[in-house]
C-alpha positions in Angstrom: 207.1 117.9 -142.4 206.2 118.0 -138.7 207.4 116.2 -135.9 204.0 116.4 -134.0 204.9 118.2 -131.1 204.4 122.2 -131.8 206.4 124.1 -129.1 205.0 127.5 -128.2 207.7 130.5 -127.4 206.7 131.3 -124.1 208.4 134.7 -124.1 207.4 135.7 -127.7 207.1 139.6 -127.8 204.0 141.6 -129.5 204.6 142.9 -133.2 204.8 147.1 -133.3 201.6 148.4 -132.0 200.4 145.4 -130.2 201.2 145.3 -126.3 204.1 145.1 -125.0 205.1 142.0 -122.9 206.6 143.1 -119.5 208.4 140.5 -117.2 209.5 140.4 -113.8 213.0 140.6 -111.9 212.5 138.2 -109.6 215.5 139.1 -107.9 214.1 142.1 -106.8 210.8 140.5 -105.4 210.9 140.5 -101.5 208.2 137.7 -99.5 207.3 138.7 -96.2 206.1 134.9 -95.6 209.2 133.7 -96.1 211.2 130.7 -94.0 212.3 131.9 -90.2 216.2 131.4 -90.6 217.9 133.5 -92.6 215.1 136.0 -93.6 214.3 136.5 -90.0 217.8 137.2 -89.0 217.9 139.8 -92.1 220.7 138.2 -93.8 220.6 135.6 -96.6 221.6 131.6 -95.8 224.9 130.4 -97.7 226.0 127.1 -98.5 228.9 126.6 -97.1 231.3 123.2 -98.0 233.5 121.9 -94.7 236.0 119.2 -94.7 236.7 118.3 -91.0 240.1 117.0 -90.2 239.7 117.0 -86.2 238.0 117.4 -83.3 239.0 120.8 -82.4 237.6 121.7 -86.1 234.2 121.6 -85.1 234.0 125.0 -83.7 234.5 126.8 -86.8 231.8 125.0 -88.1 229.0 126.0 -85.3 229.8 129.4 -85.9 228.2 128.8 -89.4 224.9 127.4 -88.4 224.8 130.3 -86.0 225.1 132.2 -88.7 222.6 130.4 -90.5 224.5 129.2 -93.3 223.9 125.8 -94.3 227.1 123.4 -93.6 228.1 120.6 -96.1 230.2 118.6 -94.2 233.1 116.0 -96.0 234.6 114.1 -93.3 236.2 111.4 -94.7 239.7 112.2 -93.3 238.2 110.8 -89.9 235.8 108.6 -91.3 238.1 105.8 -89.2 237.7 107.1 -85.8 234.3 106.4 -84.7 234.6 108.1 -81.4 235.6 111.2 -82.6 233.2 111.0 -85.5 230.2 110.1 -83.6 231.1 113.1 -80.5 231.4 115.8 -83.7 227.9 114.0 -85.3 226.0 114.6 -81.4 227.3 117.8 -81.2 226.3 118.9 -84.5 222.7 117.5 -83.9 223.1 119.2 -80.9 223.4 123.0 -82.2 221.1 122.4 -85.2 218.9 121.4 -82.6 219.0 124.8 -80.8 219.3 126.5 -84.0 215.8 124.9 -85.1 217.6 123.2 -88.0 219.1 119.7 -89.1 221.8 117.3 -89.6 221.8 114.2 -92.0 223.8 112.0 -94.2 224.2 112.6 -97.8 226.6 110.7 -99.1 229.7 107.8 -98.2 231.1 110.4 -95.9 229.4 113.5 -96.5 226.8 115.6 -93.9 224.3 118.3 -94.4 223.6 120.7 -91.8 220.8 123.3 -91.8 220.1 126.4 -89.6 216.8 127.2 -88.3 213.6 127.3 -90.7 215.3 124.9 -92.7 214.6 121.0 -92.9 216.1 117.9 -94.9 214.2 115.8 -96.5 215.3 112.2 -96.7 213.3 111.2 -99.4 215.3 110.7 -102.6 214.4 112.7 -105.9 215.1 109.7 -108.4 215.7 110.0 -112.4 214.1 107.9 -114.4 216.0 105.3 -116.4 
């Protein structure tokens, strides 16, 4: 008995004397049209997660984008102080900005900042019920 749906094996290899399938390492494939941050700079971008606790912390952080790595940001530990919050948000917007990158809200109290060549989109991808 069938169910109706026949699934082909996509990677199904050639009996003896037939050809031989060959695949690809993608890994080793390099793209000289690549995006501008990382690839331009030679190095490859890391994600990089940040909880920010102060202030002062910030610094530490805008060595990352520098680096082009992208920054996930939790500050919920200062979620309370708006000043401080809203001076470490500018500045943020403020290096992506002369990095060519980006800075927005993810979550409750979570941030995502990119490097250069690298934009968020703020659309949604939503699962269907």
């Amino acid at each position: 008995m069938t169910t109706g749906i026949m699934r082909k094996k996509p990677f199904k290899r050639a009996k003896e004397g037939g050809v031989e399938d060959h695949y690809l390492d993608l890994g080793d494939m390099r793209f000289d049209d690549g995006p501008a941050g990382a690839a331009a700079a030679g190095g490859r971008a890391t994600v990089r997660v940040a909880e920010i606790y102060r202030y002062e912390d910030l610094g530490n952080l805008t060595e990352n984008l520098y680096a082009n790595n992208i920054l996930i940001v939790d500050y919920e530990s200062i979620a309370n102080d708006e000043p401080t919050l809203k001076r470490i948000i500018a500045d943020l917007k403020a290096v992506a900005q002369d990095t060519g990158g980006d800075v927005a809200g993810i979550g409750k109290h979570m941030l995502i900042a990119t490097p250069g060549g690298i934009a968020v989109d703020r659309n949604k991808i939503k699962g269907s019920y």
